[in-house]
N, C-alpha and C positions, 0 to 999 in steps of 0.2 A: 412658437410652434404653429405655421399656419398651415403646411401643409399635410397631409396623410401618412407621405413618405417620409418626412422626418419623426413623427412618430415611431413607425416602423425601424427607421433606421436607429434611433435612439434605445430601441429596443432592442436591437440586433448587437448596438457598441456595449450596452450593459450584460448580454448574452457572453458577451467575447469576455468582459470584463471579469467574468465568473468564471471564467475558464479554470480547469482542472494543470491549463498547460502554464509550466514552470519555467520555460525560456525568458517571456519577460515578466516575471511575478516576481516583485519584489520581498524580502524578506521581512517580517513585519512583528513589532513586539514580542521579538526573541533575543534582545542584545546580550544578555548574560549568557546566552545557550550560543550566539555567534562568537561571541567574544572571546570564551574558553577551543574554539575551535579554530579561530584564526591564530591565537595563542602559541598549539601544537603545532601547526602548520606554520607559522614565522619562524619561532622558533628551530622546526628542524630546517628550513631552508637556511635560514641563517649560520647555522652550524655546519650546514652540508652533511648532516645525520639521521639515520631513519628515526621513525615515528609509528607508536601505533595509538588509536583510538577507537570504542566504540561506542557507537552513540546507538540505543535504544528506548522505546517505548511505544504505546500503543500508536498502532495504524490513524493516521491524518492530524499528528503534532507537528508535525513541519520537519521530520528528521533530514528528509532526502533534499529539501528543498536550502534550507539553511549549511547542512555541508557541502553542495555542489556549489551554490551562490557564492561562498564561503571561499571555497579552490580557486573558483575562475577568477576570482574576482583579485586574487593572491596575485595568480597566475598571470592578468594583463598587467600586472606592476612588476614583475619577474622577469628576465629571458632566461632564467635558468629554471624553472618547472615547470613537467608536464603533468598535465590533469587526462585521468582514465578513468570512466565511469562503465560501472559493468552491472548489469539488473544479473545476480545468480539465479533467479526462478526461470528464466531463458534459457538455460542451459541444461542440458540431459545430465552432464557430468561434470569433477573438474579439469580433465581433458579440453574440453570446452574453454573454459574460461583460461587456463592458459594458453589455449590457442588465441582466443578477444584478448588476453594482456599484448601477447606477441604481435600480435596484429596492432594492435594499437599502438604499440612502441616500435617497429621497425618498418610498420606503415607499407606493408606486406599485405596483398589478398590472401583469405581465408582458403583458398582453394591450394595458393603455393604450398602453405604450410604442411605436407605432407610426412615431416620425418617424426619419430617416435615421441610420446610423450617427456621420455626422460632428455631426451636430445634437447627437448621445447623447454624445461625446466634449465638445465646446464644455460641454454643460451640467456635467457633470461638473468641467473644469477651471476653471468659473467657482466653483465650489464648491471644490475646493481650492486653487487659489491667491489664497483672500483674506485679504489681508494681517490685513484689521480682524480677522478670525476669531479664537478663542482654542481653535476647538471641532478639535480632529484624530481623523481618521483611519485607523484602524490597518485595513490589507488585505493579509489572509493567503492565498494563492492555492496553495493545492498542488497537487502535479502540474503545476506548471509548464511544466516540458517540453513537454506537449501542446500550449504556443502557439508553438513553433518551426517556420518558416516558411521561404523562401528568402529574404525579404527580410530578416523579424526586424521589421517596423517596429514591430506593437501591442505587441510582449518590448520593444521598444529604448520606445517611447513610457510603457508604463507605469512599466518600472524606472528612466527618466529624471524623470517624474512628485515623486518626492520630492524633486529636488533644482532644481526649477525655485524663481524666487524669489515668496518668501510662498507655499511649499506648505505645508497641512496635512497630506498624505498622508504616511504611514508605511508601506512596502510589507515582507512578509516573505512570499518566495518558496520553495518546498520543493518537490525533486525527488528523485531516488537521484543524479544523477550530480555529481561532483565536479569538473567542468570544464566546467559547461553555462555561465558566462559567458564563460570565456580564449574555448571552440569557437566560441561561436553569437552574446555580444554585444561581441569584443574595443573595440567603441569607445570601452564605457562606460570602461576604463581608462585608456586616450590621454585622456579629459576629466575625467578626477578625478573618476567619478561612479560607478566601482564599487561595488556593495554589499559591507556586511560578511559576511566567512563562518563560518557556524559548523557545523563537519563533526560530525555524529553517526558515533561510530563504532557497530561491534557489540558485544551487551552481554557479557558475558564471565561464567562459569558464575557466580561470586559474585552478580551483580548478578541472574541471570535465579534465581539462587535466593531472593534477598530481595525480588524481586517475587512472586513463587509463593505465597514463605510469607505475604506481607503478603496476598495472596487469600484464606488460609486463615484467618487472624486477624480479618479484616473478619465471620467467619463464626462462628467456634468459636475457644476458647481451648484446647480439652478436646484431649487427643492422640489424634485419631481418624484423623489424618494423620499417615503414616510421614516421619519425615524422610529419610529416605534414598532413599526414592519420588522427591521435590522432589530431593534431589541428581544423581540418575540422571538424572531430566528435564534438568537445566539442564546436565547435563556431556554429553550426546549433541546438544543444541539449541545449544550454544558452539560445538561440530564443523560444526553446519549453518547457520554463519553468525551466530548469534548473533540470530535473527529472534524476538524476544520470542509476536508471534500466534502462530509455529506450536505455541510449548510451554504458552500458555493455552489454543489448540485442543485439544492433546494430554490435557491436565486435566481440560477440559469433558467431552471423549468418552468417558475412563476413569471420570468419574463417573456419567455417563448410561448405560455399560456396568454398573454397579456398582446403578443404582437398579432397574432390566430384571428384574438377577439377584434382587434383594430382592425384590422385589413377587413373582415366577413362585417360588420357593421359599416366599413365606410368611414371609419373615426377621422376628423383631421386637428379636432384641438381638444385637448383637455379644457371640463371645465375647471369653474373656480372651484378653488378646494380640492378638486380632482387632482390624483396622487397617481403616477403613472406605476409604482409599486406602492399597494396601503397596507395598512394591517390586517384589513380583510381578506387583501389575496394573500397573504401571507398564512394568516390563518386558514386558510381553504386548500391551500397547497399543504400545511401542514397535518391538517385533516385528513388529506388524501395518502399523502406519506405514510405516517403513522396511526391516522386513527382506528379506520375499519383493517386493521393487520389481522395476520394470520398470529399474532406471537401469541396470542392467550391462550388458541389452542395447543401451539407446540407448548407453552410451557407447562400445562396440564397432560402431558405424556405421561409413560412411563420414562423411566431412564434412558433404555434399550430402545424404544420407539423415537427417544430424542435422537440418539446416534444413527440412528437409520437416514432421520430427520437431516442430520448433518452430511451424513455421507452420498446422501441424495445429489448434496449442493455441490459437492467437490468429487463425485465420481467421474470420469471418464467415458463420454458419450462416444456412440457408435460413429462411423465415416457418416453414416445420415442424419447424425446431431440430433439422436435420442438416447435416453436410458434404457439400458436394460437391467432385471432381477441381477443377473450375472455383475452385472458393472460394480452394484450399488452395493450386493452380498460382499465382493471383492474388497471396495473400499470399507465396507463396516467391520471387517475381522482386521484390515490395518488399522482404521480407526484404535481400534477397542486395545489393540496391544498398542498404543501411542499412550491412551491413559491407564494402562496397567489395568484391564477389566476383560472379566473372563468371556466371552461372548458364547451368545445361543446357538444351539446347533442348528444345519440349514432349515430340518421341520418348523422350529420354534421361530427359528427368523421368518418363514413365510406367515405364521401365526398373526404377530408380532405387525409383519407389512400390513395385515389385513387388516388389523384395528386401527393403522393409519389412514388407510383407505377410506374407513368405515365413518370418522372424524372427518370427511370430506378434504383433507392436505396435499392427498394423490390419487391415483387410478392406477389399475395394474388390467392390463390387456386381459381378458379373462378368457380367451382362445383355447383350446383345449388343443387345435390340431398343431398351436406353435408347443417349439419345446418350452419347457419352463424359463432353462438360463436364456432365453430369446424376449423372451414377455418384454411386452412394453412396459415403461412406468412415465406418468405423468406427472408433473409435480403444478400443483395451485400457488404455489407459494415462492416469494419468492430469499433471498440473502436475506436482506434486515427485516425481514421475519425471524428467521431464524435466531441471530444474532441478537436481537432486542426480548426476543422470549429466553433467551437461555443463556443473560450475561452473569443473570448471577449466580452460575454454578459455577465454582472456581474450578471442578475436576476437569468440567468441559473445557477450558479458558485456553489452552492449549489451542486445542483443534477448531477455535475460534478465532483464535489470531490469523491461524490457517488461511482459516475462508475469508477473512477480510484483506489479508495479503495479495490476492486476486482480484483485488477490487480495479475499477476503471480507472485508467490516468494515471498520471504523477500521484504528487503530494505535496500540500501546501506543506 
C-alpha cells in the first residue's frame, strides 16, 4: 500500500463488501437451513407438483437471502422453472400482488393488465393447474404477513394454490412470526394442506463471525483486518438478537469512517501494526451505535408512553415528511388493538405525549394558532432505540417485528 488512493480504494472494496445488497452475497453457514429448502424445491420440480413452505424467524437470519439464492440457483440447472419474487410490504392490497404474479408470468406491463381481479386470479390458475404442464413455478412472497386480513381468503387461496390437483405452483412464504399459520390460517391444518416449516433462528457470535470474515476475504487476504475487531462485532450483534444487517451495517460505517479520516490527513501507508479496521474502531463505532442511546429512557416509560414511543416510528408522515399529533394518535389506537390493549382517551394521550416530551425523546410544536391534529412532533430518537429498549416485552414483540421489517435493504 504505497499509495493514498489505494487506501481509499480498499476502503471503498471493503464498504462494497459489507453491502446489505444480496445479488452477489453468498449464502453462508446455513447449509441445514439451505439444504431443507432446496429439498422442497427438487423435489417438487422433479415430481412436476406443487409445494408449499414457510420459512420464518426474526429480521436479518438470512431467511430471504438463503430461499432466493436457493430458487435461482435450482433454476440455472432447470429450463423447466420459473422464479418470482415479490416483497408483499410493497403492495397496498392483494390485487396488487396478483397483478406482480401476472406480470411476472406472462411478462405483461403493469399498465396492460386492466381486467378484474377475479379475471387476474382465473388466468392465473389456468396456468398453474395444468396437468399437461411439465413447466413449475416457484413463488417466493416475503413479508407475507402483510396479506393478513379478516377474512384470510387471498393467504388461504394462495397458500391452498400448491396443493390443488395438477398444480405447478410452488409457494415459499417468509415472514418473522412463527405462528402466522396455527394464528391466521388454522384451516390449512384440519385439510392436510399445511406448508412445511422451516424456522431460521438467530445467528450466534461464530456464525456472524464467519460471515464478516468471509466479507473480508471476498476483498483482501492481507491482515489489514483485526481479527478481534470482527469478534467484538459479532459477540455485542449475538446480544442484539443476532441480526446479521445490523453488524454489516456496523462494518460498512467503520469503514466509511476510516476512509474520511485517510483522505483529510493525507494517509498513504499504514503503519506497522497498523490495522486498517482495529478493535479500537470497532469499539468506537460500537460506542456510537449503541452506547449513548436513547433505549434506557424508552425502556423506563410507562407502557402507554412506550406505544406512543413506537407508533411515533411507524406512523405516517405528512407530503412534507413530518409527524403530526394526528398521524401518531392514528397509529397508536391501531397499535393498541394489534396487542389486545385498551387505549387512552385523546385527553389522556396528550397527557401521556407530554411526559415524553418532558424526558427529552420528542418535541411537540407548542403553537397555539396551529390546530392540535396539525402540531408537529419531533422525534430525538431513533429505530434501535426503540427496538433495543423494549425487546424484552414479549407483549410488545408483535409490533416490533413490525418496525424492524422496514428496515434498509435486503437481508443477509
Amino acid at each position: 500500500m504505497e499509495m493514498n488512493s489505494t487506501l481509499s480504494e480498499l476502503c471503498s472494496a471493503l464498504q462494497d463488501s459489507f453491502s446489505l445488497d444480496t445479488k452477489d452475497t453468498d449464502v453462508v453457514d446455513r447449509e441445514s437451513e439451505v439444504n431443507l429448502i432446496q429439498s422442497v424445491l427438487s423435489k417438487s420440480l422433479k415430481a412436476s407438483t406443487g409445494s408449499a413452505l414457510y420459512v420464518c424467524g426474526l429480521p436479518g437470519t438470512g431467511k430471504t437471502l438463503s430461499v432466493l439464492k436457493t430458487a435461482l440457483k435450482i433454476q440455472a440447472t432447470s429450463k423447466r422453472c420459473d422464479v418470482i419474487y415479490i416483497n408483499c410490504m410493497r403492495h397496498k392490497d392483494a390485487r396488487d400482488i396478483y397483478v406482480d404474479i401476472y406480470h411476472n408470468l406472462k411478462k405483461v406491463k403493469k399498465s396492460q393488465i386492466n381486467f378484474s381481479t377475479g379475471e387476474i386470479i382465473n388466468q392465473l390458475e389456468k396456468t398453474f393447474f395444468n396437468a399437461e404442464s411439465k413447466r413449475m413455478m416457484f413463488c417466493i412472497l416475503d413479508e407475507v404477513d402483510h396479506m393478513v386480513s379478516r377474512t384470510n381468503k387471498d393467504l388461504y387461496r394462495i397458500f391452498e394454490w400448491p396443493f390443488e390437483e395438477g398444480s405447478r405452483f410452488t409457494l415459499i412464504g417468509i415472514a418473522n412470526a412463527l405462528d402466522l399459520i396455527q394464528k391466521h390460517l388454522p384451516r390449512l391444518s384440519s385439510c392436510g394442506r399445511e406448508p412445511k416449516l422451516l424456522h431460521m433462528k438467530p445467528y450466534t457470535q461464530d456464525q456472524i463471525y464467519i460471515i464478516l470474515k468471509d466479507r473480508v476475504e471476498k476483498v483482501t487476504t492481507e491482515d489489514f483486518v483485526q481479527d478481534e475487531a470482527l469478534r467484538y462485532c459479532a459477540k455485542l450483534i449475538e446480544v442484539k438478537r443476532g441480526d446479521i444487517r445490523k453488524a454489516l451495517d456496523i462494518c460498512r460505517q467503520v469503514m466509511a469512517r476510516k476512509q474520511l479520516e485517510f483522505q483529510r490527513h493525507g494517509k498513504e501507508d499504514l503503519e506497522v501494526d497498523e490495522y486498517l479496521l482495529s478493535l479500537d474502531d470497532m469499539m468506537d463505532m460500537m460506542d456510537d451505535v449503541f452506547g449513548e442511546s436513547n433505549s434506557p429512557k424508552i425502556k423506563s416509560l410507562p407502557l402507554h408512553a412506550q406505544l406512543i414511543v413506537i407508533s411515533s416510528q411507524t406512523a405516517s408522515p405528512t407530503a412534507l415528511n413530518y409527524l403530526t399529533f394526528a398521524a401518531v394518535y392514528k397509529e397508536y389506537l391501531s397499535n393498541c388493538s394489534l396487542v389486545y390493549l385498551d387505549p387512552v382517551n385523546r385527553n389522556e394521550f396528550f397527557d401521556v405525549l407530554s411526559s415524553i416530551t418532558s424526558s427529552g425523546l420528542m418535541s411537540l410544536d407548542t403553537n397555539e394558532k396551529v390546530e392540535e391534529n396539525k402540531r408537529r412532533i419531533t422525534l430525538v430518537f431513533n429505530k434501535d432505540d426503540v427496538v433495543f429498549g423494549l425487546e424484552h416485552l414479549k407483549m410488545l414483540r408483535p409490533l416490533l417485528d413490525q418496525l424492524e421489517s422496514t428496515n434498509i435493504g435486503g437481508e443477509q
